[in-house]
C-alpha positions in Angstrom: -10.6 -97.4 2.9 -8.6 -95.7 0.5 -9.5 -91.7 -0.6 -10.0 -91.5 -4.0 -8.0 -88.5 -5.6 -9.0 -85.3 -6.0 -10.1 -84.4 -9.5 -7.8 -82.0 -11.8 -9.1 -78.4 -11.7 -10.7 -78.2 -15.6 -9.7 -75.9 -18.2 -12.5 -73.5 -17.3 -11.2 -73.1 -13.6 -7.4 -73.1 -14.5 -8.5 -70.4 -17.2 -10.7 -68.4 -14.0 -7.4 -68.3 -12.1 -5.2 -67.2 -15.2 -7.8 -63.9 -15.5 -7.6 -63.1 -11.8 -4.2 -63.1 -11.4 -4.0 -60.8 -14.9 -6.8 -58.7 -13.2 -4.5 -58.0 -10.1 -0.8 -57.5 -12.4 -3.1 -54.9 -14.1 -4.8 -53.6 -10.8 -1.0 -53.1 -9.8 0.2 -51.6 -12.9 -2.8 -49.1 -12.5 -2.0 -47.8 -9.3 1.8 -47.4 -9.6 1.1 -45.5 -12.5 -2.1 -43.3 -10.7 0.6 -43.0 -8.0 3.4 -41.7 -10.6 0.9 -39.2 -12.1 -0.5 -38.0 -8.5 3.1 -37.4 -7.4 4.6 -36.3 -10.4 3.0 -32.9 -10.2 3.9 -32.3 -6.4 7.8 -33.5 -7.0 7.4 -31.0 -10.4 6.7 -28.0 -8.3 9.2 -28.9 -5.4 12.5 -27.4 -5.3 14.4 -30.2 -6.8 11.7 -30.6 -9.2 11.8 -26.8 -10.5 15.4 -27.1 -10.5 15.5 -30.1 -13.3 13.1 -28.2 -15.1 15.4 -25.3 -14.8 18.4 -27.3 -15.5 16.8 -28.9 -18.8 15.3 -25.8 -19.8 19.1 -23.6 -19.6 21.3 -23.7 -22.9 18.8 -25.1 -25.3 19.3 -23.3 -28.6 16.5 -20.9 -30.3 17.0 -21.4 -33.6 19.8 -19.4 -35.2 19.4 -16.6 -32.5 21.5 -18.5 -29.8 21.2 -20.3 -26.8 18.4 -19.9 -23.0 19.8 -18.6 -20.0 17.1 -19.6 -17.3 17.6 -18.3 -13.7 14.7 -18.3 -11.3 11.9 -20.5 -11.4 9.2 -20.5 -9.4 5.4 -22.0 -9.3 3.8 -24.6 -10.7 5.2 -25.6 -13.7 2.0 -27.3 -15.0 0.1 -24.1 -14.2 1.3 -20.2 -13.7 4.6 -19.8 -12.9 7.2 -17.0 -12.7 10.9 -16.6 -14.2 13.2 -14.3 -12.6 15.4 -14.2 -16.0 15.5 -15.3 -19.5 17.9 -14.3 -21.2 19.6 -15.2 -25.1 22.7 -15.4 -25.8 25.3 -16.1 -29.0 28.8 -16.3 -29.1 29.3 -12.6 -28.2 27.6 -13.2 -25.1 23.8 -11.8 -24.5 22.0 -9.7 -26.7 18.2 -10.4 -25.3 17.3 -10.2 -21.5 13.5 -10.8 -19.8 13.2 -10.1 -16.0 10.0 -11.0 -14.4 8.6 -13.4 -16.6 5.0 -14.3 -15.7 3.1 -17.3 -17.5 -0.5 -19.0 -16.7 -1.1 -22.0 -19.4 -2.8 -24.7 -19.7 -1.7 -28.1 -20.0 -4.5 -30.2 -20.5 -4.4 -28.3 -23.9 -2.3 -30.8 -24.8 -4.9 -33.0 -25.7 -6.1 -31.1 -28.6 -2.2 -30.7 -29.8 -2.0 -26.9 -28.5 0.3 -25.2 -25.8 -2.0 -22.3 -25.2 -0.4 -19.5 -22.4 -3.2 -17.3 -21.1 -1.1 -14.7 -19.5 2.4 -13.9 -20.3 4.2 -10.9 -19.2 7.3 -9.4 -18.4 8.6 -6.6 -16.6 11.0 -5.7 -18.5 12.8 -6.9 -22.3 16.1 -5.6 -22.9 17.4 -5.9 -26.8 21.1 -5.2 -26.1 22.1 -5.6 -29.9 21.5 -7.6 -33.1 21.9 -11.2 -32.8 24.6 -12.9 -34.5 23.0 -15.2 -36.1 24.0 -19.1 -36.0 23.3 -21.5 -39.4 19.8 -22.5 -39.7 18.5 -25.9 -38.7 16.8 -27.8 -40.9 13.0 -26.7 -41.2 10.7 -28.9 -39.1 6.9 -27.7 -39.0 5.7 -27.2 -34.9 4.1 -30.0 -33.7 1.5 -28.8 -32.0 0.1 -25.1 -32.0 1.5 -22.1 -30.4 -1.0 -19.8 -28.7 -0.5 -16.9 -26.6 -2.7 -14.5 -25.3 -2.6 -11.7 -23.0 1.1 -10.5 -23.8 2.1 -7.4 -22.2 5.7 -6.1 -21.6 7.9 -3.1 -21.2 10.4 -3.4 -24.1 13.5 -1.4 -23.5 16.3 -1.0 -26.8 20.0 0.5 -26.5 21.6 1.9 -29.0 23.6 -1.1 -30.7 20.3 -2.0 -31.7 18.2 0.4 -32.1 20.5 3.6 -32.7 19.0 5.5 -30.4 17.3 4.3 -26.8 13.8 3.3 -26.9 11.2 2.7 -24.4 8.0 0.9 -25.1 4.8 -0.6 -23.5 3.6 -3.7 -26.2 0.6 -5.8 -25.8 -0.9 -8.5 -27.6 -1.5 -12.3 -28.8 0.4 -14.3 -31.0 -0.7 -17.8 -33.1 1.4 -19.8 -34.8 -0.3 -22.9 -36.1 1.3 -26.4 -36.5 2.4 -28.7 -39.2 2.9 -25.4 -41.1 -0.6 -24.2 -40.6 0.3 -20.4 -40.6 0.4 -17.5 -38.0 -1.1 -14.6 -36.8 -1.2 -12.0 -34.6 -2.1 -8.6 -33.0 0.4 -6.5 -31.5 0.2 -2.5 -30.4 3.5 -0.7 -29.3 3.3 2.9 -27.6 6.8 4.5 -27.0 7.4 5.9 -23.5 9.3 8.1 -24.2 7.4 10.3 -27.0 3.7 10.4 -26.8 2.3 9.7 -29.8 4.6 7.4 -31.1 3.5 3.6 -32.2 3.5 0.7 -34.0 0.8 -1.5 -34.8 0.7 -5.0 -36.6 -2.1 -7.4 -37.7 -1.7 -10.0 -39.7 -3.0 -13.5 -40.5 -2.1 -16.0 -42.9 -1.7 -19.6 -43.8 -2.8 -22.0 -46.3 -6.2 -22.3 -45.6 -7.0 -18.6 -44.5 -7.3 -15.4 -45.8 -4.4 -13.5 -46.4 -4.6 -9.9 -44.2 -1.2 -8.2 -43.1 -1.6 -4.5 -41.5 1.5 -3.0 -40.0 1.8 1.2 -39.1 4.8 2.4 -37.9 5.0 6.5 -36.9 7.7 8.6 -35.2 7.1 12.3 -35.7 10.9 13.4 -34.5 12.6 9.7 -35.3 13.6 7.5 -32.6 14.2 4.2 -32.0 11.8 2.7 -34.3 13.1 4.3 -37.2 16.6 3.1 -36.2 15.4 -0.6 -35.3 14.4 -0.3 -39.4 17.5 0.8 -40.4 16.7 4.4 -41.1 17.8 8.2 -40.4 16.9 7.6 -36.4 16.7 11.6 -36.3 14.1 12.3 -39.2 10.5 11.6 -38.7 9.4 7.8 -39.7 6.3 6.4 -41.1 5.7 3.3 -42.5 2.7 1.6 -43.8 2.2 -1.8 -45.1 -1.2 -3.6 -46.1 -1.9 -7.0 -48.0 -5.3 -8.7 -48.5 -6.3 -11.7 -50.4 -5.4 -15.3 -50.0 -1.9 -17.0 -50.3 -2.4 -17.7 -54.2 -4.4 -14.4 -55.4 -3.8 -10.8 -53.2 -2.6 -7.8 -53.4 -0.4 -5.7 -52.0 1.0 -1.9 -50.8 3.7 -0.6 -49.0 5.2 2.7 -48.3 7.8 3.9 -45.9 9.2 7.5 -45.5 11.9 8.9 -43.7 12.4 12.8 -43.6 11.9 13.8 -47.4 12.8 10.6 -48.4 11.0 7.7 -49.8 12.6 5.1 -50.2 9.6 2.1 -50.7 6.5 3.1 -52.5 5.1 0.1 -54.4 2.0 -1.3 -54.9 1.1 -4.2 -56.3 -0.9 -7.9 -56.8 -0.7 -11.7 -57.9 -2.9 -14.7 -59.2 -1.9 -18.1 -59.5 -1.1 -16.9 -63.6 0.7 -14.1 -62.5 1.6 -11.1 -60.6 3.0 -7.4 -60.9 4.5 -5.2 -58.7 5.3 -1.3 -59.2 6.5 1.4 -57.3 9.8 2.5 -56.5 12.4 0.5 -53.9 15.8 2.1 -53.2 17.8 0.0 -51.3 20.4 1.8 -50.4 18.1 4.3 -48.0 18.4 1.3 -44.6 21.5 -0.2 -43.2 19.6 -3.4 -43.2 19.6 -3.6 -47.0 22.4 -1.0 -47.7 25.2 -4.2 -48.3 23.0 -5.9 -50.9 22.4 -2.7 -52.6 26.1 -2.5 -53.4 25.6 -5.5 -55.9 22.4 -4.4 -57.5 21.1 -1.2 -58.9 20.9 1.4 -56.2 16.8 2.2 -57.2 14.1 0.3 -59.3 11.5 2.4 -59.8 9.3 0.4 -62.5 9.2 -3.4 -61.8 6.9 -6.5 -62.4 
């Protein structure tokens, strides 16, 4: 007796076995890719790991400043981490160097669009001289936002820059916001080497926020502050800057003496009809400004 043949699996069964075996190429798919993130962080923090980082990291360009130097990392990348040296350099060579570099951020940040660093510190900055500055890239608005908090650093300037030597403990936190969203920040600088000497800035601005700029400046014998603005480094320096308001109605005042001199006293405010601005400017008084001054008026004192 002949067995009769087996019948055809239907469409429901043949359609049962399609979504198992898509249920297992998925199941797959999911754990090479729990195993690629679970061992991307260990490979990140190995030795060859900080070494690509380090690799990728060393000649990208800031801006029109100049290029990284990155020597020394060490850590966890995707955590705190340390860099033995940073430095910046152009085509004269290096003009910026950071030794002891110390960072704590936080990645998962990332979520919400924002590299936040808790901690960032450094040992010691060196400003060796001016930059020479390299054309501008074209403008592209961050991303994602910049935050970083708990900034603390010796800041050391020679004379190219500065005119004369300066020595400074800074502090502070600095925002800037993405998709053009504005900046602010806090900073306080003491000099080391004359008590009593310091700089202070606040501001905060962008398009939805109130507009508030503070900056102080104050040597009583000159120094390296006064030099760094392009001023008599060897006559005592103030400088004083505030601006409140919003970015389409504000006002402003400024005024900056060096010795006897005073070379900015102004004072001023705008709406979205108008603005005016008085006081007196004299260009000529910084090397910063000196060069342009040579095509204009040497002084405006009544202006709007």
């Amino acid at each position: 007796m002949t067995r009769a043949p087996e019948p055809l699996p239907g469409p429901k069964r043949r359609r049962s076995r399609a979504v198992r075996a898509a249920l297992l190429v998925l199941g797959g798919v999911a754990v090479l890719l729990a195993g690629i993130v679970l061992a991307a962080p260990l490979f990140l923090r190995s030795p060859k790991g900080l070494a690509l980082i380090e690799s990728i990291a060393d000649g990208q360009r800031v801006g029109p400043v100049g290029h990284l130097e990155v020597q020394g990392l060490a850590g966890d990348p995707l955590g705190a981490f340390t860099v033995r040296r940073l430095a910046i350099r152009d085509d004269e060579g290096v003009w910026l160097e950071a030794l002891g570099l110390n960072l704590d951020w936080r990645p998962l940040r990332l979520a919400g669009r924002e590299v936040r660093v808790e901690r960032a510190s450094a040992d010691k900055i060196r400003i060796l001289r001016r930059p020479r500055l390299e054309p501008p890239e074209p403008h592209r608005p961050l991303p994602v936002t910049l935050t970083l908090r708990g900034l603390t650093a010796v800041i050391e300037t020679e004379p190219a820059f500065s005119v004369r030597r300066g020595a400074f403990r800074a502090g502070g936190v600095l925002q800037v916001r993405r998709a053009d969203g504005g900046q602010s920040a806090r900073l306080v600088v003491n000099s080391l080497l004359h008590e009593g000497d310091y700089a202070n800035l606040d501001l905060d601005f962008g398009p939805d926020r109130p507009l508030r700029v503070r900056a102080e400046a104050l040597e009583s014998m000159g120094g390296a502050l006064a030099g760094t603005a392009g001023v008599a480094a060897d006559k005592p320096f103030r400088l004083t800057v505030a601006a409140d308001g919003r970015v389409e109605r504000g006002q402003v005042r400024a005024d900056l003496r060096s010795g006897e001199a005073r070379p900015v006293a102004i004072n001023g405010g705008w709406t979205p009809e108008s603005g005016s601005l008085t006081g007196l400017v004299d260009l000529s008084a910084s090397s910063l400004t000196r060069p342009p001054s040579d095509l204009l008026c040497r002084r405006s004192q009544s202006f709007s």
